[in-house]
KEDREN-348342 format. One record per residue: residue in three letters; x, y, z of N, C-alpha, C in turn. Coordinates in Angstrom, 3 decimals. Layout:
   rest         nx         ny         nz        cax        cay        caz         cx         cy         cz
    ala          X          Y          Z          X          Y          Z          X          Y          Z
...
//
This chain:
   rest         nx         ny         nz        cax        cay        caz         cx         cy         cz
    unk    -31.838     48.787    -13.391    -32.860     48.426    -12.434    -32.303     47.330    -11.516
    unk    -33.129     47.128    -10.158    -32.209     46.556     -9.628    -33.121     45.846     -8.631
    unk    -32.833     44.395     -7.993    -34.095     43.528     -7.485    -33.526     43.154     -6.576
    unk    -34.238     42.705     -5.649    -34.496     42.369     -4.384    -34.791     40.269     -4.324
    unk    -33.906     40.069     -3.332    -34.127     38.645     -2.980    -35.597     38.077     -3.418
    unk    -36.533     38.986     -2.686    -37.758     38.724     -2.724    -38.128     38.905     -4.194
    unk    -37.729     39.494     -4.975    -38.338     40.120     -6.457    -38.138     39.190     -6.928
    unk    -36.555     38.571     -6.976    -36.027     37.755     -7.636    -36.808     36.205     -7.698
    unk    -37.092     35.855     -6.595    -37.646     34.941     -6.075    -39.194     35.063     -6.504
    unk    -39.685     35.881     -6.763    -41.047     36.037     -7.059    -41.063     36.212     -8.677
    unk    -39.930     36.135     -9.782    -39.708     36.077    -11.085    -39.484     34.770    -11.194
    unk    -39.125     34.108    -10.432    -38.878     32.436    -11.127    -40.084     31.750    -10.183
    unk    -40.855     32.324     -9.403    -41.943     31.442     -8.379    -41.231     30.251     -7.493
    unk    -40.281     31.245     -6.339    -39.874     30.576     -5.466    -39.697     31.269     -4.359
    unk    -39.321     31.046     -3.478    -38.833     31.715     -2.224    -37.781     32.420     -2.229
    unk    -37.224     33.520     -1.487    -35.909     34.336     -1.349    -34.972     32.913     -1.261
    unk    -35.539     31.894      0.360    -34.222     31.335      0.506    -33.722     30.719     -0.806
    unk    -34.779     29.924     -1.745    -34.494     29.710     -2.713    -33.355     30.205     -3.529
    unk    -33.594     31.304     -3.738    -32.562     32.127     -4.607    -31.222     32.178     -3.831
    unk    -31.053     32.245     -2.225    -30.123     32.142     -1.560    -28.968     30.759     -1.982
    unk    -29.258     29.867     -1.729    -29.236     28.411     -1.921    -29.022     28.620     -3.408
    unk    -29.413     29.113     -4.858    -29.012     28.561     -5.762    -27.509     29.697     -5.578
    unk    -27.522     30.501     -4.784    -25.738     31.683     -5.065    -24.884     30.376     -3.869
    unk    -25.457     30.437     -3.091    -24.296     29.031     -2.445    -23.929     28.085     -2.731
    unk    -24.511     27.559     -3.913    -24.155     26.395     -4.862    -23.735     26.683     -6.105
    unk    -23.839     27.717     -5.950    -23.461     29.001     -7.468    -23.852     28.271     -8.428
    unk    -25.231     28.373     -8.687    -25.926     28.333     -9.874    -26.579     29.665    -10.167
    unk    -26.413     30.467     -9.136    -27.140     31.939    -10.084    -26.332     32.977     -9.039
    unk    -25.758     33.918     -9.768    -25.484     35.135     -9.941    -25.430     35.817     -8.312
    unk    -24.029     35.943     -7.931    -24.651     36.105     -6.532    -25.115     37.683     -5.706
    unk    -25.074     38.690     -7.068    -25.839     39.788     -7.375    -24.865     41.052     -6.377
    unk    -25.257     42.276     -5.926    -24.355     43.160     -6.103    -24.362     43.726     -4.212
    unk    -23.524     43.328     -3.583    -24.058     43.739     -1.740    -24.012     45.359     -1.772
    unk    -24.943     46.117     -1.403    -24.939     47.465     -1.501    -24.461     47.884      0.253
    unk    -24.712     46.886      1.095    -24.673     47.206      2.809    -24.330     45.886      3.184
    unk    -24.141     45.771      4.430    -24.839     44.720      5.125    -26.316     44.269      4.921
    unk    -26.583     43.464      4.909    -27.157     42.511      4.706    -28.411     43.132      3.521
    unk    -27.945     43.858      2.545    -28.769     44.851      1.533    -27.801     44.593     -0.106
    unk    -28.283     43.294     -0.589    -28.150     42.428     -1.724    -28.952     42.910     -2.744
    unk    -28.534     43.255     -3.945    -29.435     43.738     -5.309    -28.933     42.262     -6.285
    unk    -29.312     42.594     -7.372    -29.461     42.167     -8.773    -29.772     42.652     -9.801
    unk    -28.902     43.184    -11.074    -29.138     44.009    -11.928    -29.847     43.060    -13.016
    unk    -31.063     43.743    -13.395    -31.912     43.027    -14.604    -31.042     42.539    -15.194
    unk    -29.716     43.023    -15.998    -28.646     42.307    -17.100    -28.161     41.561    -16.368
    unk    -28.405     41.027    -15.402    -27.203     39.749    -14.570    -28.765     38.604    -14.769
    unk    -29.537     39.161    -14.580    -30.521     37.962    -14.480    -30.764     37.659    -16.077
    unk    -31.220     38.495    -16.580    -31.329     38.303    -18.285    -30.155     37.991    -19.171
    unk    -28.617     37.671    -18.420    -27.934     37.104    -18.447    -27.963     36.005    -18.549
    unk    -27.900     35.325    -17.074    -28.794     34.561    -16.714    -29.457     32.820    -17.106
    unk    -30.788     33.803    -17.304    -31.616     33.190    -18.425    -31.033     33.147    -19.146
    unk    -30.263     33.677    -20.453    -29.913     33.403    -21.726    -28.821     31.916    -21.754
    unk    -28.101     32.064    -20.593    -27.214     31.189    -20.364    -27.795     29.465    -20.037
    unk    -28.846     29.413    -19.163    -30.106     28.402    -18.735    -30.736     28.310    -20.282
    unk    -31.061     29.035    -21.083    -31.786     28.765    -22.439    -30.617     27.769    -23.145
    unk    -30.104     28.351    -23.257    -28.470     27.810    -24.377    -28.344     26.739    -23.751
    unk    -28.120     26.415    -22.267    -27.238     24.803    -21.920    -28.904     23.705    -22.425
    unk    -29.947     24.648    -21.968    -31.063     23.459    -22.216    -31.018     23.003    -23.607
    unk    -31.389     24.100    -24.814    -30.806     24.061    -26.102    -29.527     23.133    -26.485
    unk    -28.687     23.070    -25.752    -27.474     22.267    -26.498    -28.244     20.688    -26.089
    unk    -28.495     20.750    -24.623    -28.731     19.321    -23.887    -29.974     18.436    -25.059
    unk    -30.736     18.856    -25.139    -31.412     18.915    -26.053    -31.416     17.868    -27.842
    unk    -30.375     18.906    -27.786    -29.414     18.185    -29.512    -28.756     17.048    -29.153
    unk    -28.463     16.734    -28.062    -27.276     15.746    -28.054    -27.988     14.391    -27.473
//
């Protein structure tokens, strides 16, 4: 399955540019260019992801 700036952005409750801005600072996944200016994201890159954001909070956490 495969998401859209806007989708993406509407799973964490933020804006597209949002999601833009966290791939230019590369904090998230900068997802798969199918065209010009026609950007996806495969559910396993985001549920990736997350698992990765769970774990660093989890360690931060313990220490």
């Amino acid at each position: 399955m495969h998401f859209t700036d806007t989708e993406v952005g509407n799973y964490y409750s933020v804006s597209r540019h949002t999601i833009w801005r966290w791939v230019r600072e590369s904090k998230f996944p900068r997802g798969k260019k199918l065209s010009s200016g026609s950007t996806r994201w495969l559910k396993s890159d985001i549920e990736k992801f997350d698992q990765e954001v769970l774990r660093r909070n989890e360690t931060a956490l313990t220490e």
